[in-house]
N, C-alpha and C positions, 0 to 999 in steps of 0.2 A: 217636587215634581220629578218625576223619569222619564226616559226617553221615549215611553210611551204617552206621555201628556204634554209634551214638550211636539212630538209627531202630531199627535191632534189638535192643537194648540197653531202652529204653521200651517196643516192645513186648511181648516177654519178660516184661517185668515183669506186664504187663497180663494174659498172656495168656502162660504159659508150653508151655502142651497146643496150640496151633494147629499146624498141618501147616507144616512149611515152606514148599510152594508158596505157602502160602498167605499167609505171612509176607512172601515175597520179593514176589510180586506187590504185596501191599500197600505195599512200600517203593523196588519199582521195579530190582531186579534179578532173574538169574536162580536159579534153584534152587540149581544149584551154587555158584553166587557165596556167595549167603545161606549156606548151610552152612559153609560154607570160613570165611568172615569169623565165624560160631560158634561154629568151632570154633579159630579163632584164639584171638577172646577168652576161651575157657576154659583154652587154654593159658597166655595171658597173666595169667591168674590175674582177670580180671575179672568172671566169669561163674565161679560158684563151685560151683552146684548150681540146683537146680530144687524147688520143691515145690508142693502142692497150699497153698491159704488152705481154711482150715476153719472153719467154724459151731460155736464153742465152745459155744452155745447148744445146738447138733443134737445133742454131745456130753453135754449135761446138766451143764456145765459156768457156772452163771449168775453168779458172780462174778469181777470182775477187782480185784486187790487188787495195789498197790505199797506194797513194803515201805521204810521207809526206817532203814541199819541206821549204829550208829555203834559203834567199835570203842573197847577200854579203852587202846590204843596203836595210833601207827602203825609202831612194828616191822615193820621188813621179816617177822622171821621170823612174826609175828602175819596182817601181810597175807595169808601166802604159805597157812598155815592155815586161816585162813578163806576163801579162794578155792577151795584145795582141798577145804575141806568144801562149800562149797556143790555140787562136782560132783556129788556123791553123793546128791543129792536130785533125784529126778525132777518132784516138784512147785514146785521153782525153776526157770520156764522161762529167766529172764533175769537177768544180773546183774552191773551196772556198777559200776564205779569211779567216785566222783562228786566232784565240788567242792562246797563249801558249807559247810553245818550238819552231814549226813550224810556220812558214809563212803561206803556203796555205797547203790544203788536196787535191788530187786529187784521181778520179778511176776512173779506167782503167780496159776491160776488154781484153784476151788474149787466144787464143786455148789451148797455153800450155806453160812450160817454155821457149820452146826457141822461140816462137811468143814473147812471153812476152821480152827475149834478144834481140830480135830484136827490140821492139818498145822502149828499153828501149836506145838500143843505137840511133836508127834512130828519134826518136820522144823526148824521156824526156832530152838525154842529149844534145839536142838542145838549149834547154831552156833559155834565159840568165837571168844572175846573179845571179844561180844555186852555194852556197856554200858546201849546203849537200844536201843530199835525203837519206829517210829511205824507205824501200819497207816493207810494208804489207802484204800477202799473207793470203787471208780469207781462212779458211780449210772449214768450212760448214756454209750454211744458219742458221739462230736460226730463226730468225723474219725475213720478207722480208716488204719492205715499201708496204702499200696497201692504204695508201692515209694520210690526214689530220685528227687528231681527230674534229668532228662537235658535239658540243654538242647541243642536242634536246634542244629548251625551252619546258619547260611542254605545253601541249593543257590548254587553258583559258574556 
């Protein structure tokens, strides 16, 4: 990658809906170029999809809660289990593999406490091979993810 897909690549992230011209201007090529070097990196698997960031708030969605979950074994067939079950939960947005104390991390988001008792009973404690689980409850945003650090190469 150069510094020209490295530039499209950050602002994408920023800003996925802007017009291309409007992009390419910004970054100092032409339209076509910008496009082409876009759809390069989608080929190359870099550029994976696109989506909107949403106002989970707008959604009525006021809790963000990580789970942290640890297993009775690490058995391969155990892991494979509980990975696969979490698919099947739509109120598991996300859900790591982790180092540490805990097995996996998960978040989850919830309207409110008792959404959140509910998905905890109807969804997490489904889970198999569930020995603990700690709940996290975020109080407030600090930093919100707004993408990938892309470091510019200097212009040549």
């Amino acid at each position: 990658m150069d510094r020209f897909d490295r530039r499209i690549i950050a602002a994408l992230q920023q800003d996925s809906a802007q017009p291309i011209a409007a992009l390419a201007d910004a970054i100092g090529l032409s339209t076509s170029a910008c496009h082409r070097r876009i759809r390069s990196l989608e080929e190359a698997g870099v550029i994976v999809g696109y989506a909107a960031r949403i106002n989970r708030a707008a959604l009525g969605l006021s809790l963000l809660v990580f789970v942290e979950i640890s297993l009775n074994s690490q058995a391969l067939e155990v892991l494979e289990a509980f990975e696969n079950a979490v698919q099947g939960f739509d109120d598991i947005l996300e859900c790591h593999l982790t180092s540490g104390d805990a097995d996996y991390i998960l978040r989850v988001v919830a309207r409110d406490m008792e959404d959140y008792a509910d998905i905890h009973r109807n969804c997490l404690a489904r889970l198999p091979h569930v020995s603990s689980m700690q709940t996290i409850f975020t109080l407030r945003p600090v930093k919100t993810w707004r993408g990938y650090p892309i470091p510019v190469a200097p212009a040549v």
